[in-house]
C-alpha positions as CSV (number, residue, x, y, z in Angstrom):
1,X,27.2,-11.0,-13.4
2,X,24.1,-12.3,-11.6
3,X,22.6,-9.5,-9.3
4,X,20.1,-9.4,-6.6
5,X,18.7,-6.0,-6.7
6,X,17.1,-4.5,-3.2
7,X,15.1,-1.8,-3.2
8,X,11.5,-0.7,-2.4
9,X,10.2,2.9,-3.4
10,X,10.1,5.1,-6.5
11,X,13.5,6.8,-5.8
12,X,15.0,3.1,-6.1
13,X,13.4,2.7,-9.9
14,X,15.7,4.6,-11.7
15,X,18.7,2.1,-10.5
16,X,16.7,-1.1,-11.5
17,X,16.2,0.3,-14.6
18,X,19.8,1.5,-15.3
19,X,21.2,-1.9,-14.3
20,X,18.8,-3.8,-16.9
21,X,19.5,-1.1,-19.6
22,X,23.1,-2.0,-19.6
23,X,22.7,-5.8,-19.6
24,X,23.7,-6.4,-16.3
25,X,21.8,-9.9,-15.6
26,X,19.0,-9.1,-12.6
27,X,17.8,-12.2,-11.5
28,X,15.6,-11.5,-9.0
29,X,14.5,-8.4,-6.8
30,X,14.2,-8.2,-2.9
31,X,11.5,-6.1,-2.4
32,X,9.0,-4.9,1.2
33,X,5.5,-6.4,1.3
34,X,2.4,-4.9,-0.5
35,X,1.6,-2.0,1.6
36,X,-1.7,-0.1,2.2
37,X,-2.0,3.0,0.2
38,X,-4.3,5.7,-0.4
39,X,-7.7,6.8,2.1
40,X,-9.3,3.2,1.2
41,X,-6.2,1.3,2.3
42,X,-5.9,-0.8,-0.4
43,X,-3.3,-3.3,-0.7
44,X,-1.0,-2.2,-3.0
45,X,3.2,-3.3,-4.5
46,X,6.0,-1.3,-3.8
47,X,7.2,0.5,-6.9
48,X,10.0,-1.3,-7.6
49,X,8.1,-4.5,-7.4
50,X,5.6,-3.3,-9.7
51,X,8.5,-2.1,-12.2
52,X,10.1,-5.8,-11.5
53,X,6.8,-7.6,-12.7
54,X,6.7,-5.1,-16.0
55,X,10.4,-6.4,-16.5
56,X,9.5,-10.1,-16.0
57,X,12.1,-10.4,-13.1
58,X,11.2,-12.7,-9.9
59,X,10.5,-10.5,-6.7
60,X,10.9,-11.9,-3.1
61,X,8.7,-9.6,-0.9
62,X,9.7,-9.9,2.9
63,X,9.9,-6.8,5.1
64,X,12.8,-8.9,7.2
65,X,15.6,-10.9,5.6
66,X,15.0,-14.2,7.8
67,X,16.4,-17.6,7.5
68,X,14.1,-18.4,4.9
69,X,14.4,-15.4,2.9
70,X,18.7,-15.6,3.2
71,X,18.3,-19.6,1.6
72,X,15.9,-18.4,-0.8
73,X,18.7,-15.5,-2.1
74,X,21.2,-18.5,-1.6
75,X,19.5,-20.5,-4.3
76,X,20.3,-18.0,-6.6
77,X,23.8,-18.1,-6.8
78,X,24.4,-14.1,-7.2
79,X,27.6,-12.8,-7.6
80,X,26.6,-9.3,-6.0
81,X,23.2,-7.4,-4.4
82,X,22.6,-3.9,-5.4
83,X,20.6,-2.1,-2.6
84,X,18.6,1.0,-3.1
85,X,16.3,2.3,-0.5
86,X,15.2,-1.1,0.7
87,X,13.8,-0.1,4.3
88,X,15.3,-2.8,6.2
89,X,18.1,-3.8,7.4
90,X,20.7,-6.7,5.9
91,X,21.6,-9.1,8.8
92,X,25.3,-10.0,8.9
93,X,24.5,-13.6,8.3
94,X,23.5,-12.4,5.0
95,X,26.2,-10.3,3.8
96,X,28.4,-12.9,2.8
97,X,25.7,-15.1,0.6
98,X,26.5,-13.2,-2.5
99,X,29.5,-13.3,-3.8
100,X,30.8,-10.2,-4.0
101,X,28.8,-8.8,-0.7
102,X,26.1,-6.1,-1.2
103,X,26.2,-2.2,-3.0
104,X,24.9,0.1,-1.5
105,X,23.7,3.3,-3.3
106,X,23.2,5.9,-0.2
107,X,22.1,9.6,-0.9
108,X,24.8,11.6,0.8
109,X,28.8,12.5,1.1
110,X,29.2,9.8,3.6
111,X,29.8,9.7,6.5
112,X,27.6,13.0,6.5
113,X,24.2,11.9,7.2
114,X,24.3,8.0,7.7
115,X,20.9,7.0,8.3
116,X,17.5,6.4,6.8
117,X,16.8,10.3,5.7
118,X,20.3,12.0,4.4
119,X,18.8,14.1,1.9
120,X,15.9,15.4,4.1
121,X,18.3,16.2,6.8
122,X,20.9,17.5,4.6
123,X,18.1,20.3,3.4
124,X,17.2,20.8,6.8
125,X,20.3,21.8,7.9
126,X,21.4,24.2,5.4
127,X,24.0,22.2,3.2
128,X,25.3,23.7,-0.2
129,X,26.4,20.2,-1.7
130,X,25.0,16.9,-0.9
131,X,25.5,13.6,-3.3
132,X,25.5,10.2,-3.6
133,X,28.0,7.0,-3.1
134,X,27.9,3.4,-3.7
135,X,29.7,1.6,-0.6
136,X,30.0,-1.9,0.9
137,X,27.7,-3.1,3.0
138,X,29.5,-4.3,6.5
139,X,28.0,-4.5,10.4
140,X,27.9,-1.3,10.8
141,X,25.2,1.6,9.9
142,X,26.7,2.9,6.5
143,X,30.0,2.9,7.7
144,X,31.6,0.3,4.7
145,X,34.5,1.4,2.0
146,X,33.4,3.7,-0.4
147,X,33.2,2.6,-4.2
148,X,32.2,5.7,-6.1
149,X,31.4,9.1,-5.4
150,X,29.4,12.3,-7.1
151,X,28.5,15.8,-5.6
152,X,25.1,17.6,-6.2
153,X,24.4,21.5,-5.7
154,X,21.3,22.2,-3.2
155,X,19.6,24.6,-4.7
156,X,17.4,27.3,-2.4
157,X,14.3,26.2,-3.0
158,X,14.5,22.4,-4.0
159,X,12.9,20.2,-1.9
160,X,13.7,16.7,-1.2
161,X,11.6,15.4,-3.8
162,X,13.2,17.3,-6.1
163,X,16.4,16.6,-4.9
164,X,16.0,12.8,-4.2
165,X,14.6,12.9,-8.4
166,X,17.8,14.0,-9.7
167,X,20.2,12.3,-7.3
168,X,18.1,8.6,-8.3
169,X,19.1,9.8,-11.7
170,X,22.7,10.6,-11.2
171,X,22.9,7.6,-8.6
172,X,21.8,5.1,-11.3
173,X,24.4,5.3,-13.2
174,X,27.1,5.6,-10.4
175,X,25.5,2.4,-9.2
176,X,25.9,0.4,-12.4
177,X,29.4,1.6,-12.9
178,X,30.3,0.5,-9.8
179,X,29.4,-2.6,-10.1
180,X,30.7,-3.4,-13.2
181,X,33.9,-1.5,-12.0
182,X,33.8,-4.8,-9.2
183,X,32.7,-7.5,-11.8
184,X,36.1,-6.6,-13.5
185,X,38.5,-6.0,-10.7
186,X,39.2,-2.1,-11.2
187,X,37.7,-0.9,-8.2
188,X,39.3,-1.2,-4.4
189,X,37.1,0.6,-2.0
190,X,38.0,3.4,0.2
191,X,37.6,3.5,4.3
192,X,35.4,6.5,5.2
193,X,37.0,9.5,6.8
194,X,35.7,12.7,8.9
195,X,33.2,13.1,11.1
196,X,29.5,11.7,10.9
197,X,26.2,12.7,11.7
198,X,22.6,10.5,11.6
199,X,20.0,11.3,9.9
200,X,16.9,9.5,11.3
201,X,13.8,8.5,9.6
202,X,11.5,11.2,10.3
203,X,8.0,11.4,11.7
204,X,4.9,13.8,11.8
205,X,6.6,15.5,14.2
206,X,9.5,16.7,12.2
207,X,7.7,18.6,10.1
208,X,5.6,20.5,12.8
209,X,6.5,24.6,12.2
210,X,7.7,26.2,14.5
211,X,6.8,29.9,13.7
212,X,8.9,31.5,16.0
213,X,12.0,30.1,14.8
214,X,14.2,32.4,11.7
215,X,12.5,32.6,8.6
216,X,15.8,30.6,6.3
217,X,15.3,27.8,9.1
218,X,11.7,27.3,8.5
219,X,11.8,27.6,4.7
220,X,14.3,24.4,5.3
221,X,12.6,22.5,7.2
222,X,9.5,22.8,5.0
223,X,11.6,21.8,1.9
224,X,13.1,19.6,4.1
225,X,9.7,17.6,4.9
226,X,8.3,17.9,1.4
227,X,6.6,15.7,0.0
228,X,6.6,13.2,3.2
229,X,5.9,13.5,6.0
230,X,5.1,16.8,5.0
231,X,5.0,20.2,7.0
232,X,2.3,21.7,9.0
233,X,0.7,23.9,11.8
234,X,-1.7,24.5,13.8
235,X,-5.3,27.0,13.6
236,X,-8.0,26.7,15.8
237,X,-6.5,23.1,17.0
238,X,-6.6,22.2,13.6
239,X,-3.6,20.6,11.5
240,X,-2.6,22.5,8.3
241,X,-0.3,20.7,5.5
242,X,1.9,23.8,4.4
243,X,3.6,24.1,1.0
244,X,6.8,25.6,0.1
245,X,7.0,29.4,1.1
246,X,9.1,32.7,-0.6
247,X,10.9,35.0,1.2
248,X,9.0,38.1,2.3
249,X,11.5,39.9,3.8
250,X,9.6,43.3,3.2
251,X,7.4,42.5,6.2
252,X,8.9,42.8,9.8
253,X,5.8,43.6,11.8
254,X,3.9,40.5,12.2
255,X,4.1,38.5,15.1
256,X,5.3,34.4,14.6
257,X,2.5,32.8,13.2
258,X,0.4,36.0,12.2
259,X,-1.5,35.8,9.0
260,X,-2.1,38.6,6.8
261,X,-3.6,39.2,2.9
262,X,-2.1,41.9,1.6
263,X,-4.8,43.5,-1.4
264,X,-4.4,44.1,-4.4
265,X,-4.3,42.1,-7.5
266,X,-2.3,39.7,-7.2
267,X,-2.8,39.5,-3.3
268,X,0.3,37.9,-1.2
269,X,-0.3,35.1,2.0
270,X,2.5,36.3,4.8
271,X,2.9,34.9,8.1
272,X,5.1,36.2,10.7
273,X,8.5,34.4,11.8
274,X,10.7,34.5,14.5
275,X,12.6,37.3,11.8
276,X,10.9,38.6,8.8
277,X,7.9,37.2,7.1
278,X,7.5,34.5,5.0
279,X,4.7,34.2,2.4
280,X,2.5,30.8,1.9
281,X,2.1,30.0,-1.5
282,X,-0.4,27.0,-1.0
283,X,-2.4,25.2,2.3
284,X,-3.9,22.3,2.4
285,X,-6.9,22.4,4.8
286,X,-8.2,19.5,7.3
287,X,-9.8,17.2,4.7
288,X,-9.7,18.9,1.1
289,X,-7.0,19.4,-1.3
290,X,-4.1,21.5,-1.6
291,X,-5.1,24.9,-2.9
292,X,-3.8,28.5,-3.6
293,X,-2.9,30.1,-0.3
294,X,-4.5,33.8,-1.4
295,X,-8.0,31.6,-2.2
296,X,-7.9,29.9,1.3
297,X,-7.0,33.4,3.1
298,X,-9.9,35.6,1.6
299,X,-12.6,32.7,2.3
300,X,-10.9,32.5,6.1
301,X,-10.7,36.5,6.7
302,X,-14.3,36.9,4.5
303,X,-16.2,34.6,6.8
304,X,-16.3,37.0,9.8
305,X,-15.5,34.3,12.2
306,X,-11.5,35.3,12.7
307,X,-10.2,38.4,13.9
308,X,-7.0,37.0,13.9
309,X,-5.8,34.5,11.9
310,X,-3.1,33.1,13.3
311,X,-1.0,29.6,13.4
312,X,-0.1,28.1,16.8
């Protein structure tokens, strides 16, 4: 089987990999442009086209899939396109050029969370069990028969890097299954059923903290945002990245966005919430590193300049 494989950042490594492991024949990769990474900008391959060049595969880079890009996947004569992650979208003019159609590998229990950000959102809003699928690729926005299916527990305090790790993992393997389960006939896709919901790419904004919100929401929505965008808030006008936090439910008194260090030796960060407290385990400040949150509270409350400390 000759396979196109789509796909553009780490999470989508795992799949190229697994296809190529068991001899499935890759001819070439669709991959974005060389992007801009890192404070000096510098131009740098997607993951999976790095991982493509290690493997000696051909990559196409193109951040659309124009008429010139569709008759350079036409020369080669694929039976099938595996897509992971790619970050564009496939135009129906293209859909038919392979063979068989395009594969998606999506990271949810479609059609829960159709959309550019399913596991982020899926954290977010509080789900036990997420997953994967593989499905076809059709008009609409993930809405194509379903191929192949497995279930993954959310734990409390994963994040969607750690839950986007495992599920690339997992989702490797349903992906090559599939599409040898296609190559020889076995597998008839299923139409989606239940209701749907969208998760969108998300943006700075969605990982803005709002303090006065329930403690169990914001923990989410800081797992939910981590590692990208990431989650913040504000002091003294001032944008802080904010790490994972613990329950503190021992502490009630603080208003919503209060900081306080509690002594002792082995101090404890806790900021107030729109319920009980929460405590910060790191901070990164305005241009240094991520660091222990108890380090950054005793320079803060040491300096004399703060009688409050306290997150807009």
């Amino acid at each position: 089987m000759r396979v196109l494989f789509a796909g553009t950042p780490q999470v989508a490594v795992a799949s190229l990999d697994q296809l190529v492991k068991d001899g499935l024949d890759v001819v070439a990769v669709l991959t974005r442009e060389d992007a801009p990474v890192g404070r000096k900008r510098v131009l740098t391959p997607s993951p999976v086209a790095a991982r493509a060049a290690e493997l000696g595969i051909e990559v196409i880079h193109a951040n659309r899939i124009d008429e010139p890009v569709q008759e350079r996947i036409a020369a080669l004569e694929t039976d099938i396109a595996a897509i992971v992650a790619y970050g564009g979208l496939v135009p129906e003019k293209a859909l038919g050029i392979p063979r068989l159609g395009w594969i998606n590998l999506h990271f949810s229990l479609l059609p829960t969370w159709r959309g550019a950000a399913p596991v982020q959102h899926s954290i977010m809003a509080g789900d036990d069990v997420t997953g994967a699928v593989t499905f076809q690729l059709e008009k609409g926005l993930d809405t194509g028969p379903v191929f192949g299916t497995l279930t993954e527990a959310i734990d409390a305090g994963d994040t969607a890097g750690d839950l986007l790790g495992r599920l690339a993992l997992s989702g490797a393997v349903l992906l090559s299954q599939t599409l040898a389960g296609l190559e020889s006939g076995a597998l008839v896709g299923i139409g989606q059923e239940g209701q749907s919901s969208y998760a969108h790419k998300l943006t700075l904004a969605d990982g803005k903290i709002d303090w006065s919100a329930p403690a169990l929401a914001i923990r989410r929505r800081i797992n939910g945002t981590t590692p990208d965008p990431g989650a913040w808030a504000e002091l003294d006008g001032q944008r802080f990245k904010i790490g994972p936090l613990l329950p503190a439910t021992d502490v009630d008194f603080l208003a919503p966005g209060q900081v306080q260090l509690t002594p002792g030796k082995q101090p404890r960060v806790v900021v107030g919430t729109g319920s009980h407290g929460v405590e910060l385990v790191m901070v990164q400040p305005p241009g240094k590193k991520m660091m222990n949150a108890a380090d950054w509270a005793r320079g803060i409350l040491a300096s004399g300049t703060v009688d409050e400390v306290k997150f807009a």
